[in-house]
N, C-alpha and C positions, 0 to 999 in steps of 0.2 A: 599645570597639575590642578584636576577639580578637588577644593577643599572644604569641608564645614568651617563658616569663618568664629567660630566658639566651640567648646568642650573637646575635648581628647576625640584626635581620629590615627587612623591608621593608612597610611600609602605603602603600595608595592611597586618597588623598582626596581626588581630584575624578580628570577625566580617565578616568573607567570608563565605557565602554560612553556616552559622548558626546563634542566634540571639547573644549570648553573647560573649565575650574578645574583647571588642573596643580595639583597637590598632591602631593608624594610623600613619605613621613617616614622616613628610616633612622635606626634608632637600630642602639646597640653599646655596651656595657659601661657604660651610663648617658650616653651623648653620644646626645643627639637635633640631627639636621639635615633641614632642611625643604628638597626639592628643588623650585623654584617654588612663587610662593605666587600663585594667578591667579584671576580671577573667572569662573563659570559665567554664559556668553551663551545668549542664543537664546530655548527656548521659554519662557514664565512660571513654571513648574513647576521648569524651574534656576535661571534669576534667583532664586529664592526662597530657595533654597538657599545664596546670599552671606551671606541673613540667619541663616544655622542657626552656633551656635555650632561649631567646631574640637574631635574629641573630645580634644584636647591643651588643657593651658592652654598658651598663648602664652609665657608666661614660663619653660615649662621646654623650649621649644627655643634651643639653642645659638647656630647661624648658617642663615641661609640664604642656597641656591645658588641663582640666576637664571641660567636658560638664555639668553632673551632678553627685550625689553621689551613684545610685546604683552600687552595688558588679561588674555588668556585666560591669561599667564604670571606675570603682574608685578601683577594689578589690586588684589587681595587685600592687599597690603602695608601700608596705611595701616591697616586698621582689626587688620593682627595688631601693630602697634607699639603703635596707640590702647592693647590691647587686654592690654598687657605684653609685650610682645618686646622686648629692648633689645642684643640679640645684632647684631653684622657682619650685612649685605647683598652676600654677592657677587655680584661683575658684571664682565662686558668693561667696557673704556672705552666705546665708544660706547653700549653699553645703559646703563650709566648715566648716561649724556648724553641717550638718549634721554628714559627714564625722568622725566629732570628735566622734562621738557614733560607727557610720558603721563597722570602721576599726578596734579599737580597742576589737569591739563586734565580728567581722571574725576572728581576730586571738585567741579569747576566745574560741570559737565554734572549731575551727579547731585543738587547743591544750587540749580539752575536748575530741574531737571526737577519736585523735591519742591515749588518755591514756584510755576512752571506749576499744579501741580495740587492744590495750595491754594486757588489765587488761585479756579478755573475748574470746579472742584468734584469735577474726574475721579478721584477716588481714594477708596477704601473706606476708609481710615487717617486720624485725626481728630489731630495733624492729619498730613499726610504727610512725611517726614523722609528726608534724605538715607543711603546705607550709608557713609560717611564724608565729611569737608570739602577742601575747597581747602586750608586751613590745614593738615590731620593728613596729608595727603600730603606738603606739604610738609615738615612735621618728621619722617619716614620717610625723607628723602631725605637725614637727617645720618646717619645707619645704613650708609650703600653705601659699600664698599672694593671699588676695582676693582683686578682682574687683568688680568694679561697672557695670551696664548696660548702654549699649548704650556709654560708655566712654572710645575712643584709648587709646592701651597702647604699648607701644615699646618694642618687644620682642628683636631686637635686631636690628642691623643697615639695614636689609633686611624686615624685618616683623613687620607689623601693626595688634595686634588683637584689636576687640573687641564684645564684648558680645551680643547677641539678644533673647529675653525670647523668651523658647521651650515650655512653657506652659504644661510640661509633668509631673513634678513633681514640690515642692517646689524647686526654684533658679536656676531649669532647663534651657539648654541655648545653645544656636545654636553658635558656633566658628566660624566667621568671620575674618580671615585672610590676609592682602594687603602683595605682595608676589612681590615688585615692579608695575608696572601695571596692574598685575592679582590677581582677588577678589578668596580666595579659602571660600568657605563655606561648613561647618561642621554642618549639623543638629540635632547632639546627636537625642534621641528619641522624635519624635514630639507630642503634644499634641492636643486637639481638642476641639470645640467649648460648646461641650456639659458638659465641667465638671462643675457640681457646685461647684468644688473648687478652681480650676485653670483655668487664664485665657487664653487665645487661643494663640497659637503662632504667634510674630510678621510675617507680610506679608513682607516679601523679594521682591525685584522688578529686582533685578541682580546678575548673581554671573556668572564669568568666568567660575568656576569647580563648580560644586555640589556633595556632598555626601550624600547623603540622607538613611535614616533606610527606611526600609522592612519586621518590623515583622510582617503589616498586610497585605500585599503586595497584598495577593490572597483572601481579604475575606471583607464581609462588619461585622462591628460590630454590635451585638445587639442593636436596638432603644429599648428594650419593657423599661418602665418605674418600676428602680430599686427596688426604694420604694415599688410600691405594689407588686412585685417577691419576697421581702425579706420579706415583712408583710406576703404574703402566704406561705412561706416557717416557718414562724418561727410560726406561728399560728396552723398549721399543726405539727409542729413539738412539742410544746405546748399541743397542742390536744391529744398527744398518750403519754405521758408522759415525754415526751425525752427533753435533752437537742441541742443544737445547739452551734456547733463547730467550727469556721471560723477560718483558715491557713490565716493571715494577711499580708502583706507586712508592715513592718512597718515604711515605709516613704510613704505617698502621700495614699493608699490605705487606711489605719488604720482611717487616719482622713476624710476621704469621707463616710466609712461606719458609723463612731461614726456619723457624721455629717447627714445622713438618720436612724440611729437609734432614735437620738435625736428628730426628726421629726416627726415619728412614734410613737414615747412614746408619747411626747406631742397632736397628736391629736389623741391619743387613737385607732390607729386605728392597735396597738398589746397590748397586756398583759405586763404588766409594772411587767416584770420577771430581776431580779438579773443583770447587764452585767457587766463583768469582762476583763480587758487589760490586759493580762497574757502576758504581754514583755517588759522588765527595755527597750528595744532597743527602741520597738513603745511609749513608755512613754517617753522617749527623745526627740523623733520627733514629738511627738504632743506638746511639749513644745516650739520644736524650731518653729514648724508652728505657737501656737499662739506667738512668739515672733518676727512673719513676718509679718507682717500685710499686708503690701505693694506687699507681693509677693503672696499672696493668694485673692480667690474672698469675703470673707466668710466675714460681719461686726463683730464688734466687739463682740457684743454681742451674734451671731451666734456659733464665734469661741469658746466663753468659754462656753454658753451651750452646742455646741458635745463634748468639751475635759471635762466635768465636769459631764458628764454623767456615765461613767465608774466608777467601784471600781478598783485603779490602783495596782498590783498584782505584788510586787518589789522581795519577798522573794520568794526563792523555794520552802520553806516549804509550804507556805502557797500557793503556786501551784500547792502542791503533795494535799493540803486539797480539794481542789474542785473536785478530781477525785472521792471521798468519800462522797460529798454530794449529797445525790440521788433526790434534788428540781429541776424543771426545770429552764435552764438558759442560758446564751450566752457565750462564753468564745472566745474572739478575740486573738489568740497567735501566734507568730512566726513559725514555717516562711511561706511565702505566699505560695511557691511550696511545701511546708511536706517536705522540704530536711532538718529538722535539727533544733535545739531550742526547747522551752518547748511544742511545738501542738504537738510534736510526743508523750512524755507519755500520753498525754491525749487523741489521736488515739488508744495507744493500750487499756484503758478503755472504749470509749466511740464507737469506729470503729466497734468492734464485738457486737454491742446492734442495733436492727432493731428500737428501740425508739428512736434513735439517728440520727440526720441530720451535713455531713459532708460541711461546706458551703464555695467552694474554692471562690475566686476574679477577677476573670479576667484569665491574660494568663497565663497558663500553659507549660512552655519549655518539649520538649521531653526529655523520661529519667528521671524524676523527678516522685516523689509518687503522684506529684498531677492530672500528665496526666495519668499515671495510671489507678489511680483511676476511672477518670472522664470517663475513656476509659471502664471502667465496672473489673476492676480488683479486683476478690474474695479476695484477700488476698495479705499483703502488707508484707516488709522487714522493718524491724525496728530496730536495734538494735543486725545487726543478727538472730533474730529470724522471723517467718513469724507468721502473725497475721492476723486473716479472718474479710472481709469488710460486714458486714450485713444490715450497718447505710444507709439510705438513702446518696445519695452523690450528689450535685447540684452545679451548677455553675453561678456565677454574670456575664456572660460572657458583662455585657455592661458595667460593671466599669473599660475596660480596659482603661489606660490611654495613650494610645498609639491611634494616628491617623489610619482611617483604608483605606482602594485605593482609595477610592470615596476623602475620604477628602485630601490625598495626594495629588492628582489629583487638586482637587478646591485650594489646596494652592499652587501646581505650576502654576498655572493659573495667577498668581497674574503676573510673571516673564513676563517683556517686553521686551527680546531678549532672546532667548534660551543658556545656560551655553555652552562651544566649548565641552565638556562632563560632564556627570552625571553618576556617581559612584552608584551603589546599594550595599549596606552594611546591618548588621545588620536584616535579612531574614534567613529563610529556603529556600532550592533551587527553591520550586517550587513559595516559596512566591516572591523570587529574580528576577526567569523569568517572573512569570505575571506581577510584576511592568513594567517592562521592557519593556514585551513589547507593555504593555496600553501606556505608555507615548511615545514608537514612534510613534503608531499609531494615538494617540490621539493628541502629538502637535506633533511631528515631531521630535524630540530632538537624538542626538546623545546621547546614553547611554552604558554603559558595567559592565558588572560583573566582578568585578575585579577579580584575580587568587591571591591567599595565598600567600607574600612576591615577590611578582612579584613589580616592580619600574614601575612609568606609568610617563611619562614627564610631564610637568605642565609648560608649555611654548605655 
C-alpha cells in the first residue's frame, strides 16, 4: 500500500469503483482508524476478495468507525477481530443493535452455505469453509461502544469524531472526523427526503475532504408512487391465482414495505390476503426499529400497526409449510438480492409458476440473482441446481433508500465553501464518473476517484 511516510493520509480499501466493502483507513502521527469494515457482494470476482488478506495487520488499527450496519458496511468485522483487532467498535445505538442480529446471522449463512456444499459436492474447495463463524461474530460484538448523535468523542489525541444522521437506514450516520484543523467527512450511504420512514440526511455546510457514496451517481430514482405499484402488482397477481414473493432486505427496507402494506390493507385498496415475515433476521430489526422511536419517522402508533401486520415466521419448518400452501399470499423473506436465506427455497417453488410475482426492493448489485433476474434471466442457480424463472418478476425500483445525483447534488449545495477534495466511493464506474463529473461542472469542486489502496495526503 503506497503511502506519505508523514502527516495524515487517507487509503481506500474496498468501495473503489464498485458499491460494496467500505474500507477506508486514516492514519496520522502513528493512529490508524478503520472507517467501515464491510464485505464485497455481488459478482464472484469481489466475494473473493473478503478472502484476500487487509494490507494492514489488524492489530495495528486503533478503533473502528461504523457508518451503519449493512453487511457491505459492517460484514468484515468478525474476521478483522478473528484476525487481531482488539480496538473499540464504534457505532450509533441502533446499529449496534442492529449489528447484534446482522453479524451473527452472516456467519450462520456462510457456515450453512459451506456445509450445503460439502454435503452436495458444489464447490471446488476440499473441503469448503466458511469466511468466518456464528460464534467469531459473536465475540466481535464485545468490541462495539456506541455513541450518541451530534456528540464529540476523542478517538485519540489527534482525532475528534462525531456522528451526523445519514437518514439511509435505521441509526445510519455520516463520520465526521477533526483531524487537527481539517474536517474529514465520511458520508456512509445517504438517504433522502422522500422515505416515509427515515428522516433525511442532516445538511452539512463544510468539510475540508469529503467522501461521498455513488450508487446512484448516474441515475434518477423512481418518483412513481409505491403504494399504488405495489397494490397493482399484488392485485394482479391476486387475480391469476398466484402468490407474491418479496426478496426483503431485512433492515430498513422490511419495515418500509410492512409499513405500505399496512396502509393498503387498511384502506382496502388490496385483498386482505395472508402476509407472512419469513426472516428470524427481519423480525429482529423490526423490533429494533419499533424500539427506536427517535430514529425513525413513523408515530407510534404507525410503527406497531406495520410491525403487527405480518404472521412472524421464526421456525423453518413452518417456512418449508407455506411453500405447500396453494392460497394466495405475500411472503416478505431474506435476503433482498436472492443471494441466500429462506426466499431462495421459496424461488425454486414459487419462480417456475407464471401465477406467481417475484417482488424485488430497490437496488440490485451486479452478480447477484436479483439483477439477474430483473435483467430477464429464464433460469436461476440455486443451490447448484438451475431453476427456470416463469413467475412475473418486478421491481420497487423507488424504495431505494439510497439518495440518487439529483439529490446528491441538492445536498451538496447546502456546502458554503467547496471541500480542497471530494472522494467518490461506493459507485459503479460509470455511476463514479458521472457523479464526478456533474459536481465539477455544476459547482466547480475538485473531485477524484480514488485508485484501490492508493494513500491520498489529507493535509
Amino acid at each position: 500500500m503506497n503511502a506519505p511516510r508523514q502527516g495524515t493520509d487517507l487509503s481506500f480499501l474496498g468501495a473503489v469503483g464498485t458499491v460494496t466493502g467500505s474500507r477506508f483507513l486514516l492514519r496520522s502521527k502513528g493512529t490508524r482508524v478503520l472507517i467501515d469494515c464491510g464485505l464485497f457482494q455481488g459478482y464472484k470476482k469481489l466475494r473473493l476478495r473478503n478472502w484476500a488478506a487487509l494490507p494492514i495487520r489488524p492489530a495495528q488499527i486503533q478503533s473502528v468507525v461504523l457508518t451503519h450496519a449493512h453487511l457491505d458496511h459492517s460484514g468484515y468485522l468478525p474476521v478483522l477481530c478473528r484476525d487481531g483487532f482488539s480496538g473499540p467498535i464504534l457505532a450509533t445505538s441502533a446499529t449496534r443493535e442492529l449489528c447484534r442480529y446482522l453479524l451473527p446471522d452472516s456467519g450462520f449463512i456462510q457456515e450453512k452455505d459451506a456445509a450445503m456444499a460439502n454435503r452436495f459436492g458444489h464447490t471446488r474447495h476440499q473441503p469448503a469453509r466458511p469466511l468466518y463463524t456464528r460464534d467469531e461474530a459473536e465475540a466481535s460484538l464485545k468490541q462495539f461502544k456506541t455513541l450518541a448523535f451530534d456528540k464529540p468523542f476523542k478517538l485519540n489525541r489527534h482525532m475528534t469524531l462525531r456522528y451526523r444522521r445519514a437518514g439511509h437506514i435505521l441509526g445510519a450516520a455520516m463520520a465526521e472526523i477533526q483531524v487537527a484543523d481539517r474536517r474529514v467527512l465520511f458520508t456512509g450511504d445517504l438517504g433522502h427526503a422522500d422515505s416515509p420512514t427515515m428522516p433525511p440526511p442532516d445538511i452539512v455546510r463544510s468539510a475540508d475532504f469529503l467522501i461521498i457514496e455513488s450508487t446512484y451517481g448516474n441515475r434518477r430514482r423512481d418518483r412513481a408512487d409505491p403504494e399504488a405499484t405495489l397494490a397493482d402488482v399484488i392485485r394482479r397477481t391476486v387475480g391469476r391465482g398466484g402468490s407474491v414473493i418479496i426478496p426483503a432486505f431485512a433492515v430498513g427496507r422490511t419495515q418500509t414495505l410492512l409499513h405500505h402494506l399496512q396502509r393498503l390493507v387498511s384502506s382496502k385498496r388490496i385483498p386482505r390476503i395472508p402476509v407472512f415475515l419469513d426472516s428470524p433476521l427481519a423480525i429482529n430489526g423490526t423490533e429494533v426499529f419499533a424500539n427506536h422511536p427517535n430514529d425513525h419517522r413513523l408515530s407510534g402508533a404507525e410503527a406497531e400497526a406495520a410491525c403487527s401486520l405480518p404472521t412472524y415466521v421464526r421456525d423453518a419448518e413452518e417456512s418449508k409449510r407455506l411453500d405447500h400452501d396453494p392460497m394466495p399470499k405475500i411472503i416478505i423473506a431474506g435476503s433482498g438480492m436472492a443471494t441466500g436465506g429462506r426466499v431462495l427455497h421459496h424461488l425454486k417453488t414459487y419462480a417456475p409458476d407464471g401465477r406467481h410475482t417475484i417482488l424485488f426492493a430497490g437496488y440490485q448489485a451486479g452478480g447477484t440473482r436479483g439483477a439477474a433476474m430483473i435483467d430477464g434471466a429464464r433460469e436461476i442457480k440455486i443451490h447448484g441446481q438451475y431453476w427456470p424463472v416463469r413467475a412475473e418478476v418486478c421491481n420497487l425500483a423507488m424504495l431505494s433508500a439510497h439518495a440518487d445525483a439529483d439529490e446528491l447534488l441538492d445536498w451538496l449545495g447546502h456546502f458554503e465553501r467547496p471541500p480542497r477534495n471530494t472522494f467518490i466511493v461506493h459507485g459503479e464506474l460509470e455511476a463514479g464518473e458521472a457523479l464526478r463529473l456533474r459536481i465539477q461542472e455544476t459547482l466547480g469542486w475538485t473531485v477524484t476517484l480514488p485508485e484501490e489502496k492508493q494513500a491520498y495526503a489529507i493535509d
